[in-house]
Residue, then its C-alpha position, 0 to 999 in steps of 0.5 A: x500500500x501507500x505506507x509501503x511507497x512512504x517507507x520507501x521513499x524515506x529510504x531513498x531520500x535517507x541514501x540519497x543523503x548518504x550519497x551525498x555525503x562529502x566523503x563518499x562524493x570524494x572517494x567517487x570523484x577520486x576513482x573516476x578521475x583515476x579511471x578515466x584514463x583507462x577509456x577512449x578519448x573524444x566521441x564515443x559510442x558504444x556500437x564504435x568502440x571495442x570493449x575490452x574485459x577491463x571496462x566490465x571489471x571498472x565497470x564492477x569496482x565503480x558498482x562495489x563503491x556504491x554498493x558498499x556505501x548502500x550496506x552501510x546505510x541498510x545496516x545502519x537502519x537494520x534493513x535489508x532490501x535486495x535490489x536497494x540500489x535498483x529501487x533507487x535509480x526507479x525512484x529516482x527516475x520516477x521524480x523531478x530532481x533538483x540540480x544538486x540531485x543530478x550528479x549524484x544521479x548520473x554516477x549512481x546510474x552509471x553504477x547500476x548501467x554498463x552502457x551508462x557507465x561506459x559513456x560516464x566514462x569517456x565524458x570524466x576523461x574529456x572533462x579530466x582533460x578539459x581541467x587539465x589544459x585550461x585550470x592547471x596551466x592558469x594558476x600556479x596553486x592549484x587545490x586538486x580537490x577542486x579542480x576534480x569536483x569541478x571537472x566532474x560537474x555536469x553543468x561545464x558545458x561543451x568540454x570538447x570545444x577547443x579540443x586538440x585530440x593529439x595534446x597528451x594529458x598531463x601526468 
């Protein structure tokens, strides 16, 4: 009934909040970051590109982050749902989000979607990249930390503008 979909959505606005946590967000944004590299550069689609073995096991350490992070909110409350992270990208899915909700969306679908994660992927190393060329080389102190948060926010635009596809990041 009606008080099963209240319980529910307490929950996934409770893990939401867990998801949003600054630690957490930190830990996705760090491995994605590192990860990225992993994966082509530029446009991609997922017909065009061959799929190596290693982007299913990214695949699968990107999903154990979140699926840790759920554990620890279940056993926190002393739940135990299956499929808590596959209701949560419906419910989510099923409502308006705000735009502080959206990047914490995009990553948790990416966790849940290879496909999704594949294409997450490729637009983290565009966006490494972009911050790399234009945020590194302008400053000469520079808080890593946020240079990745805001490389990873969705809201940069078109990172591609002005891409040189043969300048090699930097190391």
């Amino acid at each position: 009934g009606s008080g099963a979909w209240e319980e529910a959505e307490l929950h996934m606005k409770g893990l939401l909040q867990w998801l949003r946590d600054e630690a957490f967000v930190t830990v996705v944004a760090e491995w994605s970051w590192d990860a990225c590299m992993e994966f082509p550069r530029g446009e991609t689609s997922l017909t065009g590109t061959e799929h190596s073995l290693r982007f299913t096991e990214l695949h699968q350490e990107y999903r154990r982050l979140f699926e840790s992070r759920a554990e620890e909110y279940l056993q926190f409350y002393g739940l135990d749902m299956s499929n808590f992270l596959q209701l949560a990208v419906q419910f989510l899915d099923s409502r308006g989000m705000s735009c502080d909700e959206e990047d914490i969306f995009e990553a948790l679908v990416a966790s849940e979607s290879y496909s999704t994660f594949f294409i997450y992927m490729c637009s983290v190393r565009r966006r490494r990249e972009w911050a790399e060329r234009t945020m590194c080389g302008a400053r000469d102190d520079i808080d890593f930390t946020e240079l990745m948060r805001r490389a990873l926010r969705r809201d940069l635009g078109d990172v591609t503008v002005g891409d040189d596809s043969e300048i090699e990041c930097l190391e």
